[in-house]
Kinemage of the C-alpha trace (Angstrom):
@kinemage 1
@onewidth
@group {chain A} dominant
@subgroup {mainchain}
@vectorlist {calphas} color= white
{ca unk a 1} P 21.177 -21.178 0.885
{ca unk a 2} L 24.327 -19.425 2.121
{ca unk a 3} L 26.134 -16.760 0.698
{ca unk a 4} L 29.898 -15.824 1.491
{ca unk a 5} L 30.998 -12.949 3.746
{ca unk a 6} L 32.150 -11.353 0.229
{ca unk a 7} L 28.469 -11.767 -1.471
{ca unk a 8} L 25.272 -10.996 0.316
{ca unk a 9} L 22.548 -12.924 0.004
{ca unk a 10} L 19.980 -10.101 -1.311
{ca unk a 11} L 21.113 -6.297 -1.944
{ca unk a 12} L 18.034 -4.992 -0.711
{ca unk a 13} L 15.296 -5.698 1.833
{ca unk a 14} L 12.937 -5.425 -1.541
{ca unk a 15} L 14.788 -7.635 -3.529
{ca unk a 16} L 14.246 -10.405 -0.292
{ca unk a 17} L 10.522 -9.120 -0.236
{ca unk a 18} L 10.092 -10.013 -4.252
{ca unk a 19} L 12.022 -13.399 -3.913
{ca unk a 20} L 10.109 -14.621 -0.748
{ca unk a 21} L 7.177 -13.946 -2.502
{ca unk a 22} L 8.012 -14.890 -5.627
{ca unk a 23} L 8.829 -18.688 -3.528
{ca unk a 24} L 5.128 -18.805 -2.286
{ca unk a 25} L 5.549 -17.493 0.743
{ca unk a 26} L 3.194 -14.643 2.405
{ca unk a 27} L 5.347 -11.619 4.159
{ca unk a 28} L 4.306 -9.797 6.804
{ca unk a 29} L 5.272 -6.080 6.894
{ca unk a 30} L 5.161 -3.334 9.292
{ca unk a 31} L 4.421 -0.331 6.869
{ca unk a 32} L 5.499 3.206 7.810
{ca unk a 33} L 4.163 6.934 6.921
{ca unk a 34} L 0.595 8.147 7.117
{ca unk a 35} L -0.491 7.876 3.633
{ca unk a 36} L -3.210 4.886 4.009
{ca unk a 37} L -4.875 6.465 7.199
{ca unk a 38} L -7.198 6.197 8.667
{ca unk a 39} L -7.715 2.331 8.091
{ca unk a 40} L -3.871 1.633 8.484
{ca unk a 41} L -1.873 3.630 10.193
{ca unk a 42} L 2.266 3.778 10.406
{ca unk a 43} L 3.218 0.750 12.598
{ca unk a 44} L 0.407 -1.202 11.411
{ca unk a 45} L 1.185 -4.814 9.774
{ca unk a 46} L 0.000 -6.032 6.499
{ca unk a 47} L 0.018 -9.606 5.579
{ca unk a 48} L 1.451 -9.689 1.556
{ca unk a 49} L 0.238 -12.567 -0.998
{ca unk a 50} L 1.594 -12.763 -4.304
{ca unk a 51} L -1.153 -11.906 -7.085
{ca unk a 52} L -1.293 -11.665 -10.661
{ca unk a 53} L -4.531 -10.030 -11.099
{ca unk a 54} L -5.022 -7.150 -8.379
{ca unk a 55} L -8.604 -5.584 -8.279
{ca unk a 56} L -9.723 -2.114 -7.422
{ca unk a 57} L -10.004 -1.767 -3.566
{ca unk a 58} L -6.968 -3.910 -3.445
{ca unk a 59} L -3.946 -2.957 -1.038
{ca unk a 60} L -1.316 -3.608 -3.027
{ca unk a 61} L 2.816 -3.584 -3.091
{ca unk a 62} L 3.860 -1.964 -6.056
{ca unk a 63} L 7.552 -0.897 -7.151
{ca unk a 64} L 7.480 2.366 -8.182
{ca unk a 65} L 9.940 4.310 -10.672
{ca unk a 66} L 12.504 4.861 -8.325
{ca unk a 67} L 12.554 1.575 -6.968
{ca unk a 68} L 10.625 1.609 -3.890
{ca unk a 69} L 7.879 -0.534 -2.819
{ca unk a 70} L 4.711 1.285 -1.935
{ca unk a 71} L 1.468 -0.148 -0.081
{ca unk a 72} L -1.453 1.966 -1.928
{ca unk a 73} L -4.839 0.886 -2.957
{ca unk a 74} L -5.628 0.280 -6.381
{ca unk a 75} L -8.152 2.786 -7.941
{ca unk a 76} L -8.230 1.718 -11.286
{ca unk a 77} L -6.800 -0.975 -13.869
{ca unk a 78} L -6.407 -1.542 -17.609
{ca unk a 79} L -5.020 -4.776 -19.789
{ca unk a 80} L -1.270 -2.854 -19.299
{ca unk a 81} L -1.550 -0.527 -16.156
{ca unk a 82} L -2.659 -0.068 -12.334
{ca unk a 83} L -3.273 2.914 -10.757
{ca unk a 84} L -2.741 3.398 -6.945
{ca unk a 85} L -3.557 6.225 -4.426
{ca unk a 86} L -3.512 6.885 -0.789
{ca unk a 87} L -6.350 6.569 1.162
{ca unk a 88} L -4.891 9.602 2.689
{ca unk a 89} L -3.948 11.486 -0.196
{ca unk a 90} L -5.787 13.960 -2.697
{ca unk a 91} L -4.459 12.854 -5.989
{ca unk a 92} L -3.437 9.382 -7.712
{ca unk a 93} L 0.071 7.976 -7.956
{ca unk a 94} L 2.001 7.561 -11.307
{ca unk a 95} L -0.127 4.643 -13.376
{ca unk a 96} L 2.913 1.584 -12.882
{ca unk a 97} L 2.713 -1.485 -15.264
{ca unk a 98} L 0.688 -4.650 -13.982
{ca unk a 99} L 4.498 -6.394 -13.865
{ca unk a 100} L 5.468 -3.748 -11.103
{ca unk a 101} L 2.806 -5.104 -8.538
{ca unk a 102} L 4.539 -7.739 -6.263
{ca unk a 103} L 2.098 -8.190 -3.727
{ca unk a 104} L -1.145 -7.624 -2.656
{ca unk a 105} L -2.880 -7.220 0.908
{ca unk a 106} L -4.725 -10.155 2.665
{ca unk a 107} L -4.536 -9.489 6.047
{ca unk a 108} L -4.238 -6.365 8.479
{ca unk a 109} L -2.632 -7.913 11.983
{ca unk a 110} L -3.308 -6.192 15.065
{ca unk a 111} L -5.188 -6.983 18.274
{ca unk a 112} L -7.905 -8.735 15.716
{ca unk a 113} L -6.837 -10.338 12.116
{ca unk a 114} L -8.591 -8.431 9.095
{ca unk a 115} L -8.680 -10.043 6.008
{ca unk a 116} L -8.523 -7.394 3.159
{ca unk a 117} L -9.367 -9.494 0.311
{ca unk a 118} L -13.185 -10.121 0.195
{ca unk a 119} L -15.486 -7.695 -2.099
{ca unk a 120} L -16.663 -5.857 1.027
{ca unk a 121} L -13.525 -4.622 2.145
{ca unk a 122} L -12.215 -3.708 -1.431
{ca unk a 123} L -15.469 -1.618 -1.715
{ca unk a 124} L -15.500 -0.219 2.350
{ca unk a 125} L -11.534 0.201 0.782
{ca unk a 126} L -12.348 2.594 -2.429
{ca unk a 127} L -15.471 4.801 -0.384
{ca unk a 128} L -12.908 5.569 1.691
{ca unk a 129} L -9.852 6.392 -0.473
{ca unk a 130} L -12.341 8.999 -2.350
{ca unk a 131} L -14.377 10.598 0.777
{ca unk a 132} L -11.435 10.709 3.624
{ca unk a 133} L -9.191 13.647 1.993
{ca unk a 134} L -12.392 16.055 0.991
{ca unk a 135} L -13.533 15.245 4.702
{ca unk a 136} L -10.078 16.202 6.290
{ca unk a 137} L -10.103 19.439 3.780
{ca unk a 138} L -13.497 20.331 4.424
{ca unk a 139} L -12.474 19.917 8.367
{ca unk a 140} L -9.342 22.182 8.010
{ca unk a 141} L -11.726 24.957 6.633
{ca unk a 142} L -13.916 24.886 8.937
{ca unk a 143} L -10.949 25.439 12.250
{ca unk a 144} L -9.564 28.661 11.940
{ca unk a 145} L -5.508 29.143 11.777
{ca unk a 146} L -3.854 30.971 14.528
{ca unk a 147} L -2.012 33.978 12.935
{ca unk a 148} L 1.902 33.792 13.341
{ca unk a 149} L 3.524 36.926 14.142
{ca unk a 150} L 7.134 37.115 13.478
């Protein structure tokens, strides 16, 4: 494929993401931010599969309502929707329709290869994403803040 110096091949890194996948391929991603911490931390790499039916515990890459692509685990499904959250954070994303998911997680690539995808991991996955924020908030009440004086 080629594309002339007056057409690019793909408008956005996503839109390369969705076809790559969409050809078979697996894509490996370095994420960024500090949302799915502690398990995967900004800088880490995720291998990507394409799926059609993601499960709860599932890392997944969803396009969200303003276009972005998100790595979150799934908490929850119905026939139409998927909901997603941060391991990280307190409260759920915005549900997005099954259509919006383009990926999911198989494979966390560091010094060792993880796979993500067996039952153990989805569940180790969802403990986590409910008991790591009450830990952290229950830990930041229990250090006392430094008064700032002005």
């Amino acid at each position: 494929m080629t594309s002339s110096p007056t057409q690019p091949l793909c408008t956005s890194s996503g839109e390369l993401i969705c076809s790559l996948l969409g050809d078979g391929y697996d894509v490996r991603l370095r994420v960024v931010g500090w949302s799915m911490k502690p398990l995967i931390r900004s800088g880490s790499v995720l291998r990507f599969a394409r799926t059609n039916d993601p499960l709860p515990g599932d890392v997944v890459l969803a396009r969200h309502g303003n276009g972005a692509l998100v790595a979150h685990r799934v908490v929850a499904t119905d026939d139409r929707w998927i909901w997603t959250k941060g391991d990280a954070c307190r409260t759920s994303d915005a549900p997005v329709s099954r259509e919006s998911v383009v990926a999911r997680a198989v494979a966390w690539e560091g010094p060792v290869r993880l796979p993500l995808g067996g039952r153990s991991t989805r569940l180790a996955g969802l403990l986590l994403n409910r008991v790591y924020p009450l830990l952290v908030t229950a830990y930041r009440g229990l250090i006392p803040r430094k008064k700032r004086s002005c």
